[in-house]
N, C-alpha and C positions, 0 to 999 in steps of 0.2 A: 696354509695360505700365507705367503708373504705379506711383508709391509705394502707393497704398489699394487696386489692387487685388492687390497681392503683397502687402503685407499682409492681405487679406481670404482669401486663399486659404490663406498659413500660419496663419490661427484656424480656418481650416475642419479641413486636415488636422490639426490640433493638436486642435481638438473631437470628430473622430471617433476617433481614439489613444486620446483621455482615456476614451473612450466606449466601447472597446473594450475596455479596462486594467480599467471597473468592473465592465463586466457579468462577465467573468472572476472576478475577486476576488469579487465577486457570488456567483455560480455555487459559486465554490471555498468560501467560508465556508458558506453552506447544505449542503454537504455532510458538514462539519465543528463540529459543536455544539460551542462555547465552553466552556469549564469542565466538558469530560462526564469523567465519572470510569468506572474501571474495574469491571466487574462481578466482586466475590467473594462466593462462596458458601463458606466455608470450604476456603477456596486453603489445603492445609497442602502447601509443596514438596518438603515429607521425603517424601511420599507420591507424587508423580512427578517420576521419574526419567526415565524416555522419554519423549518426543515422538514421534508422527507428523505430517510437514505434508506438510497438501493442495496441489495444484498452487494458482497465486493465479488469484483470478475476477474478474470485470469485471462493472460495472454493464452492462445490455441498450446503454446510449446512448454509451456510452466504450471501443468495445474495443481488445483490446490491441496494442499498434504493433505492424507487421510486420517481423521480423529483417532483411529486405533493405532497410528503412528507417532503419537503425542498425547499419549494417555490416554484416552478423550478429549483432549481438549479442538477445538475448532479453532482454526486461522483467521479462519474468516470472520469468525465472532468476537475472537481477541480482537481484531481491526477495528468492527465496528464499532465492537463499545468505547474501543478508546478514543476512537472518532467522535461516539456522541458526548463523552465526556470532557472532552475540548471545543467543542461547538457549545455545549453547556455555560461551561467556566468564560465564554464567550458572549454569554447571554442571549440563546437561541434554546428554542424548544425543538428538539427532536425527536422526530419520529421514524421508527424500520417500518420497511413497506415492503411488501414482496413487488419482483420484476413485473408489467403487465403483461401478462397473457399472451396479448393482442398483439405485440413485438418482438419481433425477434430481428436479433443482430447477424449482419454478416460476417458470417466466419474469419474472413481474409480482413476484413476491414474492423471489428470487433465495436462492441460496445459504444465505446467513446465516439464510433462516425454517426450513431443515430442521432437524428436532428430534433433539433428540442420541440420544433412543433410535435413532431409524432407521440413524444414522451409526455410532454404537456398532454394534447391530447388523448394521451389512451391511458390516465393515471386518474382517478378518481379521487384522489384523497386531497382535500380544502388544507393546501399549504402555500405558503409563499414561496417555497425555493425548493427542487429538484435535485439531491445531489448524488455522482455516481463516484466510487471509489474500483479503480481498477489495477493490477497487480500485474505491473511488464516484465516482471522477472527477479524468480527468488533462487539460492544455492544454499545447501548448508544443513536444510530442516528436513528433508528425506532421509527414511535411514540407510539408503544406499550412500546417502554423500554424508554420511555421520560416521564411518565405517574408524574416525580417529577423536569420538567424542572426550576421551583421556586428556586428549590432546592441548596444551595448556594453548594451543595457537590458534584454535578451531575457529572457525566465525561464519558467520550466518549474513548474508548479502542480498537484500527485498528492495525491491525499488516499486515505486509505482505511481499515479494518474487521478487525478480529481479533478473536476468538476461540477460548477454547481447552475441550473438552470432556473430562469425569473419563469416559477409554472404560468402567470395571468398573460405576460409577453410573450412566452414563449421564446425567448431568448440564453442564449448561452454568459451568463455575469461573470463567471471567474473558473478560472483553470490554475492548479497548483501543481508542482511535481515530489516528489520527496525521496528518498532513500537513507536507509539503516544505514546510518555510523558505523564503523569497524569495533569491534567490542571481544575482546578473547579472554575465552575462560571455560575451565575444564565441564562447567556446570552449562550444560545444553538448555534448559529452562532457565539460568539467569541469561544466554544471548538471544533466546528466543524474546522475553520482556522487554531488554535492552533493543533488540532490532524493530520491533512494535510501535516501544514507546519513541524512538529518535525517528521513524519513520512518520508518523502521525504528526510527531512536530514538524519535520520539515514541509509534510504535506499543507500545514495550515499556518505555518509562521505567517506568511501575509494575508491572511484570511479578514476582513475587517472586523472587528468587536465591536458590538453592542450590549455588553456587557450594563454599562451605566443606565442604560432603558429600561430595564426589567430584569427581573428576578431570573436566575437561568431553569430548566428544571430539564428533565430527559423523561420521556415515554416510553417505555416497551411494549 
């Protein structure tokens, strides 16, 4: 093989990478509106104290990785807890609650269109505030798309959807959005923590703090 056509074929694999990198980044930004700000409807945090959080949900096209494909570990539990442990260090007491029964969401329309009466309504559990945490689209954590975990440039791309509901009003109080930070490194479980923990903050950076009220503490 000559010089032109080894170099003809490293532009090729080099153009399909590049080409794979955008439609990603691609995908992951439409997920994630630029400059979206939080929904308040007169968020006063003197007035919740409790939390109940929902199990996290997944867009219909992104479901959630399967624990045998990350040790054991759950996505969905890394999420929450480090949800309840910033809602914590926030000064809310939280509680996990399984989804009610009674509800079910439209496929097409998902999770996030149920109306906070219904969810008020059909949730039992003596809290001040409702909140769902929903997942519009991850790359990176399957082991079909890990197939270059060596790979010092890997990286893992999770965006997703909160809100939080007043359960007595039956109102929708706040909506945040968030997404994993770019983070590369050969070690699959340090970008998995890293996409987690910068997703959860983005999720709650303007979350209000009640922190100076009361002591925080988390329920299981």
């Amino acid at each position: 093989m000559d010089g032109r056509e080894s170099a003809m074929k490293y532009l090729s694999k080099t153009s399909g990478f590049l080409f794979v990198s955008f439609t990603i980044f691609a995908l992951s930004a439409c997920s994630y509106p630029n400059g979206s700000k939080p929904l308040l409807q007169g968020f006063d945090a003197a007035k919740i104290q409790t939390i109940a959080l929902f199990p996290v949900t997944y867009d219909q096209a992104y479901t959630p990785p399967l624990p045998q494909d990350l040790n054991g570990m759950d996505l969905s539990e890394i999420i929450s807890r480090k949800i309840q442990n910033n809602l914590a260090e926030k000064g809310y007491t939280v509680q996990p609650i399984a989804f009610p029964a009674e509800v079910e969401a439209d496929p097409l329309s998902g999770p996030l269109k149920i109306s906070p009466l219904t969810l008020a309504e059909n949730c039992s559990c003596k809290t001040d505030g409702l909140m769902q945490i929903h997942v519009t689209f991850h790359f990176g954590i399957n082991p079909i798309e890990r197939s270059h975990d060596e790979n010092f440039s890997s990286q893992i791309y999770l965006n997703a959807t909160a809100r939080l509901i007043d359960k007595a009003n039956s109102i929708e109080l706040w909506r945040g959005q968030g997404r994993a930070r770019p983070y590369q490194s050969p070690d699959f479980y340090q970008r998995l923590r890293y996409a987690v923990n910068s997703l959860v903050k983005g999720l709650l950076e303007n979350f209000p703090s009640r922190s100076s009220q009361g002591a925080p503490q988390a329920i299981n």
